[in-house]
VOGU-3710 file (C-alpha; in Angstrom, 3 decimals, decimal comma):
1> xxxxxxxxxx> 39,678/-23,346/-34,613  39,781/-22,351/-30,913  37,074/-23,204/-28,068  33,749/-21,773/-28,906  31,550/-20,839/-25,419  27,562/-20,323/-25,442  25,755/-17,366/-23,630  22,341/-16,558/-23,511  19,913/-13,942/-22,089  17,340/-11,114/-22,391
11> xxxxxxxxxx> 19,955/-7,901/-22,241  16,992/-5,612/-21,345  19,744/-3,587/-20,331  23,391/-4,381/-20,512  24,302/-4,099/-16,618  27,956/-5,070/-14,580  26,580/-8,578/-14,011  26,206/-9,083/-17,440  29,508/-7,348/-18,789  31,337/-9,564/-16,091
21> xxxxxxxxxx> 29,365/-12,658/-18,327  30,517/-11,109/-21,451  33,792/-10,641/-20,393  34,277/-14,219/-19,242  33,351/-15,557/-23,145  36,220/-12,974/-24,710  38,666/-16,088/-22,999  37,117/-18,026/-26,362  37,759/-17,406/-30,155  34,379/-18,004/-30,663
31> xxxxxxxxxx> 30,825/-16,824/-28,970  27,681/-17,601/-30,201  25,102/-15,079/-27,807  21,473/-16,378/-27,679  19,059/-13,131/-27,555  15,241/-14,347/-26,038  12,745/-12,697/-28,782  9,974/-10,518/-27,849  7,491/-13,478/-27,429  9,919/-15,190/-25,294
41> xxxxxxxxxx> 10,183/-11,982/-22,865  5,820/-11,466/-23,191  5,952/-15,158/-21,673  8,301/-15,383/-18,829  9,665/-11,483/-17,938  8,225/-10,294/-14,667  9,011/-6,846/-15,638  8,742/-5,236/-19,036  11,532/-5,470/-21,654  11,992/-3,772/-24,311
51> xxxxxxxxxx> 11,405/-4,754/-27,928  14,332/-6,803/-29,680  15,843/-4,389/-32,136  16,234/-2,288/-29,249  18,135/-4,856/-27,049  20,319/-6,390/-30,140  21,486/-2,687/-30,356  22,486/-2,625/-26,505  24,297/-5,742/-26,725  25,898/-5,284/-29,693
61> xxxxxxxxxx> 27,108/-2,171/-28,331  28,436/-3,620/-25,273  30,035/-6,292/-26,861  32,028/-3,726/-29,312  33,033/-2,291/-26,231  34,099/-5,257/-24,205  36,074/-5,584/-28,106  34,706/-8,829/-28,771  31,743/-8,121/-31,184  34,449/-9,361/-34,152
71> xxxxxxxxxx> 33,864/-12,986/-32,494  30,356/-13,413/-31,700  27,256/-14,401/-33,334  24,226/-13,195/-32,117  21,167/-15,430/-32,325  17,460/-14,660/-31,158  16,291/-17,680/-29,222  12,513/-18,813/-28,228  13,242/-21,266/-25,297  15,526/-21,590/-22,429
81> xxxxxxxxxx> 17,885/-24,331/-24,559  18,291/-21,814/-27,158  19,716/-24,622/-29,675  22,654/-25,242/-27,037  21,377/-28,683/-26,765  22,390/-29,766/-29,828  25,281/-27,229/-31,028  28,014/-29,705/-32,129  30,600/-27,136/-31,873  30,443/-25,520/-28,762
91> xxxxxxxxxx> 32,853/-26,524/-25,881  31,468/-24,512/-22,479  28,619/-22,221/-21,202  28,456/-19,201/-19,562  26,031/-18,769/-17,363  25,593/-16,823/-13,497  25,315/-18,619/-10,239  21,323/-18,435/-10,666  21,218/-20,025/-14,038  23,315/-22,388/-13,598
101> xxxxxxxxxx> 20,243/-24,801/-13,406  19,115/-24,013/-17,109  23,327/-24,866/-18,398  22,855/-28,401/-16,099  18,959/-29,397/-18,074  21,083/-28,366/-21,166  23,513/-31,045/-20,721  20,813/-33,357/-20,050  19,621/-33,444/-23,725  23,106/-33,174/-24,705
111> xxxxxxxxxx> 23,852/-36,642/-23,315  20,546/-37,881/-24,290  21,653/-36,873/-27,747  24,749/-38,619/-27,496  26,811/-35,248/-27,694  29,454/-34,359/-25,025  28,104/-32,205/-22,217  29,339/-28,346/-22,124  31,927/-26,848/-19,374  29,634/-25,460/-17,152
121> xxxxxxxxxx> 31,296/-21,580/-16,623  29,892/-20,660/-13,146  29,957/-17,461/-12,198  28,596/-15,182/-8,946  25,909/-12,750/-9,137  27,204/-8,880/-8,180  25,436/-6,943/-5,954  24,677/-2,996/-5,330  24,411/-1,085/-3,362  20,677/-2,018/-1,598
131> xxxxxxxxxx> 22,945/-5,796/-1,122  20,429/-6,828/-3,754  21,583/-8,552/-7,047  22,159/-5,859/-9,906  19,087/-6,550/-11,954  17,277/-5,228/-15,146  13,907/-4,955/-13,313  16,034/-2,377/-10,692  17,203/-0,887/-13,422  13,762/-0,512/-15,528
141> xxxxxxxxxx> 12,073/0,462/-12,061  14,578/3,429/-11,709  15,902/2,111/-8,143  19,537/1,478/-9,106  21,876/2,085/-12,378  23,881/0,077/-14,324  26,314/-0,743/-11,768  23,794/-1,037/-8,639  24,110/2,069/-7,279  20,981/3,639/-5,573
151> xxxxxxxxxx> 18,972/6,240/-7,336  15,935/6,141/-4,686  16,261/5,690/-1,312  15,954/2,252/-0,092  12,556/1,652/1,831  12,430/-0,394/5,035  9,619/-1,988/7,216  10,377/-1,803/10,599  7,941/-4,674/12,841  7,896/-1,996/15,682
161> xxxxxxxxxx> 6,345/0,820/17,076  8,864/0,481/20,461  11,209/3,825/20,074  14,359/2,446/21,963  13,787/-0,612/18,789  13,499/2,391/16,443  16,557/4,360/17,601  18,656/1,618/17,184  17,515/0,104/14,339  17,920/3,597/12,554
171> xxxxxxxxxx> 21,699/4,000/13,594  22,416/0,602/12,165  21,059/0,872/9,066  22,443/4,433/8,436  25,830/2,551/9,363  24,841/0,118/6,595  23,576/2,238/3,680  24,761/6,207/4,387  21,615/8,190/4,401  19,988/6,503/1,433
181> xxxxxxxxxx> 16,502/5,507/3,198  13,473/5,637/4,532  12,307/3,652/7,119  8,181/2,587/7,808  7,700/1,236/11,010  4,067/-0,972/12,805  4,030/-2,665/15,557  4,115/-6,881/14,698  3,097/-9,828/16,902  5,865/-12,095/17,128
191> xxxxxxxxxx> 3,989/-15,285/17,542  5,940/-16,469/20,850  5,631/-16,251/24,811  5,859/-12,348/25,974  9,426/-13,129/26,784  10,811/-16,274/24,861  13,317/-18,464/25,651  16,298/-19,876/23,323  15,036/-20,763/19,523  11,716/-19,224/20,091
201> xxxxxxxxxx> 13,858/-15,696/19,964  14,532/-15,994/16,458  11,397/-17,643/15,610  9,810/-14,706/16,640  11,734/-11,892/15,566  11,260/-13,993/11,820  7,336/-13,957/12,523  7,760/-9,878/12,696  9,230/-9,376/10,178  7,837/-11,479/7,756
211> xxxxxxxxxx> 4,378/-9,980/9,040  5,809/-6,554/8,605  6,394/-7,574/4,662  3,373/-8,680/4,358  1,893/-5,499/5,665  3,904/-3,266/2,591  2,640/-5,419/0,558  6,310/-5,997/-0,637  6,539/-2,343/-1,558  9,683/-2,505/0,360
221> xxxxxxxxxx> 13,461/-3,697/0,235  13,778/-5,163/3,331  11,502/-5,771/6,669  12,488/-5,669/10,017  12,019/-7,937/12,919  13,853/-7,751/16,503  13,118/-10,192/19,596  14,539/-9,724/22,907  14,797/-13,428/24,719  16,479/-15,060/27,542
231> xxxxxxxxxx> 19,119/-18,192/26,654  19,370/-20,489/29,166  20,557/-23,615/27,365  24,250/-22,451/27,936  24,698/-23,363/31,550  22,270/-24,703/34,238  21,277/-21,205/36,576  23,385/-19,249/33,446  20,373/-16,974/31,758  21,548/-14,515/29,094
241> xxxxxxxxxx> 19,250/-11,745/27,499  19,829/-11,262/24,039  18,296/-9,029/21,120  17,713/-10,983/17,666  17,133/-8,823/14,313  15,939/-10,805/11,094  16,155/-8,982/8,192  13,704/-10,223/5,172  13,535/-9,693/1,437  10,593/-11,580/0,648
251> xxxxxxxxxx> 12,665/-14,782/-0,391  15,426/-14,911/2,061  15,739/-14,444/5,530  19,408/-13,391/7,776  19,558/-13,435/11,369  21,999/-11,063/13,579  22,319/-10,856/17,896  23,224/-7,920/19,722  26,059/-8,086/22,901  24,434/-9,962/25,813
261> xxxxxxxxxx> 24,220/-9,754/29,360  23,316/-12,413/32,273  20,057/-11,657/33,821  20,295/-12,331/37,438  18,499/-16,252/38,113  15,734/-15,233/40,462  14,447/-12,841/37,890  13,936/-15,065/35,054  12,492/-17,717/37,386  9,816/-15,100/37,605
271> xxxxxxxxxx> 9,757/-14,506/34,243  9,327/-18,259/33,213  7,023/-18,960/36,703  4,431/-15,878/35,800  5,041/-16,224/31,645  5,254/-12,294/32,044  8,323/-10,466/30,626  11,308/-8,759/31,471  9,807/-5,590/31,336  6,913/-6,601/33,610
281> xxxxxxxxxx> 9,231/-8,168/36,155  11,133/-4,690/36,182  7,869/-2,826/36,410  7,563/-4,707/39,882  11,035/-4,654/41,014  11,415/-0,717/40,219  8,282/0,576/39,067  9,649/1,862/36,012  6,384/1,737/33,656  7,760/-0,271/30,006
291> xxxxxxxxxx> 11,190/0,220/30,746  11,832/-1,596/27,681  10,733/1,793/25,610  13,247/3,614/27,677  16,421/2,797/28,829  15,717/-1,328/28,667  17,438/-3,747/30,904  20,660/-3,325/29,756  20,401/0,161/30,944  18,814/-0,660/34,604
301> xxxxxxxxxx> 21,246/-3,172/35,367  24,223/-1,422/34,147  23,179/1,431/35,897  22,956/3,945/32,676  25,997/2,506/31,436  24,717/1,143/28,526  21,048/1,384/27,112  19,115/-1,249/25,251  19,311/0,352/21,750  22,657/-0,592/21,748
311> xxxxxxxxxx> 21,677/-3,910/21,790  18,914/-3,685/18,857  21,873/-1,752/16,240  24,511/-4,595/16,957  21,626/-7,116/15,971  20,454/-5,181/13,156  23,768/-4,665/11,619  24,916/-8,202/12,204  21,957/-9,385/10,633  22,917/-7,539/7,424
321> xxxxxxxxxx> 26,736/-9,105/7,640  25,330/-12,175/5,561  24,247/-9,667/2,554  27,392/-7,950/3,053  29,562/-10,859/3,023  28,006/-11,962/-0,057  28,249/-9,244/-1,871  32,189/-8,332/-0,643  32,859/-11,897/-1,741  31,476/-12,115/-5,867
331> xxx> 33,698/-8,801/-6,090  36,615/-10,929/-5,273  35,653/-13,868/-7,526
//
């Protein structure tokens, strides 16, 4: 009779996620797709859905295409199990990386009920173009397409009000995402000393831009923090000023640096002596007023070299690499 697999899902729309599912169970002779019903969706959907008829259409439609319509059975389900607990034919489960939890309660109360457990079929979530997962709400909300691509521009909250902060940050996500945003910017307190030292860097460039979130009120894809700091754990008289960037979805947080550059040792004995700040301590050495708006440190000590914004758009776009990574590695799966 051939291996039989189990999918299940809401289908509001049919997107590359979910064809990459679908495409997975055409490896069995037999599919039997679970459909939630329209009381199941009322119940547990974030976003709205559409009515069933409607989504049975779509995914019978998609599964014609995929050419494996012939060797399915579609099923409308009211609970997460979907009867999978207790099919006595099926041999695996499809499922994505962030569902995986609902195939592993499924075995559960398939050994409790004495029945073998089901091959667990893991596979990772795809992401578009925002580095987000491709998603039905996206989709519904008109921010991406089918296959993740942006329709709107992205919108960013940027914990800052400092331009040097600004013009960086702006080159590195344009590097990131073409011209497809539009970035919000307020100045954040970072919750740590006016110039921190080692962990208390990241800690604070976190505190921005989680506060920067909170201040869009999550109308936005990503926030923004940056935190300029001194490490000094490295080597004893060795004090290196780096630039942190955390980027923040509103679940998830990545961290990035920029390039770094010692900080001569009588200077950020100041610095820690007076609890001031690199800019301060500049103020007094060259009575350049916020030099950290202008040309930053990087720029005084390399003599116009190099300029601090340079610093913020490597940490910015580093901090992204995570998102990127991710997403560069489910398209190889």
């Amino acid at each position: 009779m051939g291996r039989h697999c189990i999918i299940g899902g809401t289908f509001t729309y049919v997107h590359s996620g979910h064809l990459r599912l679908l495409s997975e169970c055409g490896k069995f002779s037999r599919i039997t797709v679970g459909l939630t019903s329209d009381s199941y969706v009322r119940s547990h959907k974030l976003y709205p859905s559409f009515p069933y008829r409607r989504r049975l259409a779509g995914l019978r439609a998609a599964l014609k295409k995929l050419g494996i319509l012939s060797r399915c059975r579609i099923v409308q389900i009211e609970d997460e199990f979907g009867g999978a607990d207790e099919n006595m034919e099926a041999d695996a489960i499809v499922v994505s990386e962030e569902t995986a939890s609902v195939a592993e309660r499924i075995n559960a109360r398939r050994i409790k009920r004495r029945l073998l457990p089901l091959e667990i079929i893991r596979l990772p979530l795809l992401y578009g173009e925002d580095l987000k997962k491709i998603s039905c709400a996206a989709i519904y909300e008109g921010r991406t397409d089918l296959c993740g691509r942006l329709l709107l521009p992205l919108r960013l909250q940027l914990a800052t009000d400092n331009p040097t902060k600004r013009q960086g940050a702006e080159r590195a996500i344009k590097r990131i995402f073409g011209g497809k945003f539009a970035i919000f910017h307020h100045s954040e307190k970072s919750g740590v000393p006016a110039h921190p030292f080692d962990g208390q860097t990241f800690r604070g460039a976190e505190n921005r831009a989680k506060a920067a979130w909170k201040r869009a009120k999550g109308k936005c894809d990503y926030a923004i923090g940056i935190e300029s700091g001194l490490f000094s754990r490295l080597k004893r008289g060795l004090h290196i000023d780096i630039t942190v960037a955390c980027v923040y979805d509103g679940e998830e947080a990545t961290y990035g640096t920029g390039m770094g550059f010692a900080v001569p040792n009588a200077i950020a004995e100041k610095i820690k002596r007076d609890s001031s700040d690199l800019s301060e301590a500049l103020r007094q050495l060259t009575g350049i007023e916020k030099i950290g708006w202008k040309q930053g440190a990087l720029g005084w000590f390399s003599h116009g070299r190099m300029h601090r914004s340079e610093q913020v758009e490597a940490a910015v776009c580093c901090a992204f690499v995570p998102r990127i990574a991710r997403a560069k590695l489910a398209v190889k799966y």
